[in-house]
Residue frames relative to the residue before (quaternion, step in Angstrom):
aa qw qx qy qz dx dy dz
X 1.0000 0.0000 0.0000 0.0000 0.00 0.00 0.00
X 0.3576 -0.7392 0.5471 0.1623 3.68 -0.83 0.77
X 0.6828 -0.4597 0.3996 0.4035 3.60 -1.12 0.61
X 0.6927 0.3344 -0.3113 0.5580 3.77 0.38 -1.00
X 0.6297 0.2189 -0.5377 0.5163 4.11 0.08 -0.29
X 0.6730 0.4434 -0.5372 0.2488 3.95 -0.34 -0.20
X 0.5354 0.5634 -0.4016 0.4843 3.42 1.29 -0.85
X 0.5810 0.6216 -0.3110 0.4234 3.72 0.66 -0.93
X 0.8258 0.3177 -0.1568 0.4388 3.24 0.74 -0.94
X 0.6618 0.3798 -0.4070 0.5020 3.48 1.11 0.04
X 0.3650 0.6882 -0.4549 0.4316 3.67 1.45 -0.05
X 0.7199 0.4721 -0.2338 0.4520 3.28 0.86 -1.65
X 0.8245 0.3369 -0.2575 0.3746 3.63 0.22 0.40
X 0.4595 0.6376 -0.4301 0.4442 3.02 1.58 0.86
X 0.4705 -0.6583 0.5175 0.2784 3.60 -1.52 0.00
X 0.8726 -0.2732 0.1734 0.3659 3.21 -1.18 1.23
X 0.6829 0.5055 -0.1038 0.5170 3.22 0.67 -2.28
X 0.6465 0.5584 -0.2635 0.4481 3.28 0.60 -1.41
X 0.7972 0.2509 -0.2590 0.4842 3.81 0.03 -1.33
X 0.5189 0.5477 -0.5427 0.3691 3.65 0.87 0.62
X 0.7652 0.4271 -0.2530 0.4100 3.42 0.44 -0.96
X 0.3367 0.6105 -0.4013 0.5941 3.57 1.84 0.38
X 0.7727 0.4187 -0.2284 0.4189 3.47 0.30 -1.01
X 0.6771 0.4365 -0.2597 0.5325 3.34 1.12 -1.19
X 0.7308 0.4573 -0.3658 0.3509 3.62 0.80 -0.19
X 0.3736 0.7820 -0.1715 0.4686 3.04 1.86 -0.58
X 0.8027 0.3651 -0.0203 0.4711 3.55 0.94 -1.62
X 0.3594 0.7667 -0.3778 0.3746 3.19 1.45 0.01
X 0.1999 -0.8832 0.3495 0.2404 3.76 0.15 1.04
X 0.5410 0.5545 -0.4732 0.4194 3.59 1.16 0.25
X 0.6102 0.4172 -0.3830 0.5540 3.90 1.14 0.26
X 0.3424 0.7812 -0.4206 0.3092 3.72 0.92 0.94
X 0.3179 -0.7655 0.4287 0.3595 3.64 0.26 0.50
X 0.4777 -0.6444 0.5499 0.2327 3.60 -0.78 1.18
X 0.2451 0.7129 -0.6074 -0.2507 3.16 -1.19 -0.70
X 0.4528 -0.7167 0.4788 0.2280 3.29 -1.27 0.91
X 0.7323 -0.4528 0.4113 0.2993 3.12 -2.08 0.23
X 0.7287 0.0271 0.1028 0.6766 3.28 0.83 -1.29
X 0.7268 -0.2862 0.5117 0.3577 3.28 -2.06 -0.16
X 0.8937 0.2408 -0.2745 0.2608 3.15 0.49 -1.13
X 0.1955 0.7268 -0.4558 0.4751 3.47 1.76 0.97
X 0.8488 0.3824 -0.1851 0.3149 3.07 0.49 -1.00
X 0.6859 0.1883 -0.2963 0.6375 3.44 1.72 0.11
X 0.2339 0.7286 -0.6023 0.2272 3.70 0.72 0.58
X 0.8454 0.2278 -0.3008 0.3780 3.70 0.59 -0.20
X 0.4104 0.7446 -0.3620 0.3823 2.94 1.32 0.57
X 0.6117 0.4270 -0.0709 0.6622 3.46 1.46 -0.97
X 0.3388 -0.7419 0.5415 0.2038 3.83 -1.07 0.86
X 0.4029 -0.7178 0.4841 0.2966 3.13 -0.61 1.12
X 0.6693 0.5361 -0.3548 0.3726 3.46 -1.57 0.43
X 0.5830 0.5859 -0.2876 0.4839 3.65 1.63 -0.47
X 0.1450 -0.7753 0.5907 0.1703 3.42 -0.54 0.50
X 0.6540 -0.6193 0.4186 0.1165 3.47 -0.84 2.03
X 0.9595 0.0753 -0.1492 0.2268 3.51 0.93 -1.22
X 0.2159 0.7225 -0.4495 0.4789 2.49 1.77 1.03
X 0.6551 0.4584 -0.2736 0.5347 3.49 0.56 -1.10
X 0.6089 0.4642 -0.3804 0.5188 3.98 0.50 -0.47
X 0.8130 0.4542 -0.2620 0.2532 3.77 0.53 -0.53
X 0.5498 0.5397 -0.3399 0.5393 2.48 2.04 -0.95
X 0.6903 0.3827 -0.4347 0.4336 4.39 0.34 -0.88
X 0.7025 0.4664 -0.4865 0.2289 3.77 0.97 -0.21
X 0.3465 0.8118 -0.1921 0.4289 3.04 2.15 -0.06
X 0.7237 0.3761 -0.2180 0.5359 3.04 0.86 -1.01
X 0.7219 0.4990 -0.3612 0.3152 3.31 0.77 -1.00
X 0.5077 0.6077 -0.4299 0.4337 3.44 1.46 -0.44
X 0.7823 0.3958 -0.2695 0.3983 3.46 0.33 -0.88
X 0.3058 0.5791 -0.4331 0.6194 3.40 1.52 -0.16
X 0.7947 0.4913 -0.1123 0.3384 4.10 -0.31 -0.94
X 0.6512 0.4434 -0.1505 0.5973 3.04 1.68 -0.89
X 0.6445 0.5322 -0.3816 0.3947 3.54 0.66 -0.70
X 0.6428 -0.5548 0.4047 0.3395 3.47 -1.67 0.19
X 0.3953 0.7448 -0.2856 0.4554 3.37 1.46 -0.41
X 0.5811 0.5578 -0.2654 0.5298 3.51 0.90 -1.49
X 0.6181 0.7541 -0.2105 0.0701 3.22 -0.01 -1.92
X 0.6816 0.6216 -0.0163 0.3856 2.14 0.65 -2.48
């Protein structure tokens, strides 16, 4: 069963009164679905601003190289 047929079905056993304030809560425009410009809209606040992406990429590809190089690795 999918979310919208389950909603369906508990809809279907409410009262009049009941599937109103569903509706009226429903319409409430701050529970509109946004949609962004880009991808990165959508995780811009996820990430601190001021970091610099490729520094931080060089340094873990960095490590992994030397990770790779060692005798450890080898083995």
């Amino acid at each position: 069963m999918t979310v919208v047929q389950h909603i369906k079905t508990l809809i279907a056993g409410l009262t009049a009164k009941e599937k109103e304030e569903v509706v009226a809560y429903l319409a409430e425009p701050e529970l509109a679905v946004q949609q962004s410009e880009s991808l990165r809209g959508d995780w811009s606040a996820a990430f601190p601003t001021g970091d610099n992406l490729e520094d931080e990429l060089r340094d873990i590809r960095s490590a992994w190289e030397h990770e790779w190089r060692s005798e450890d690795f080898a083995r």
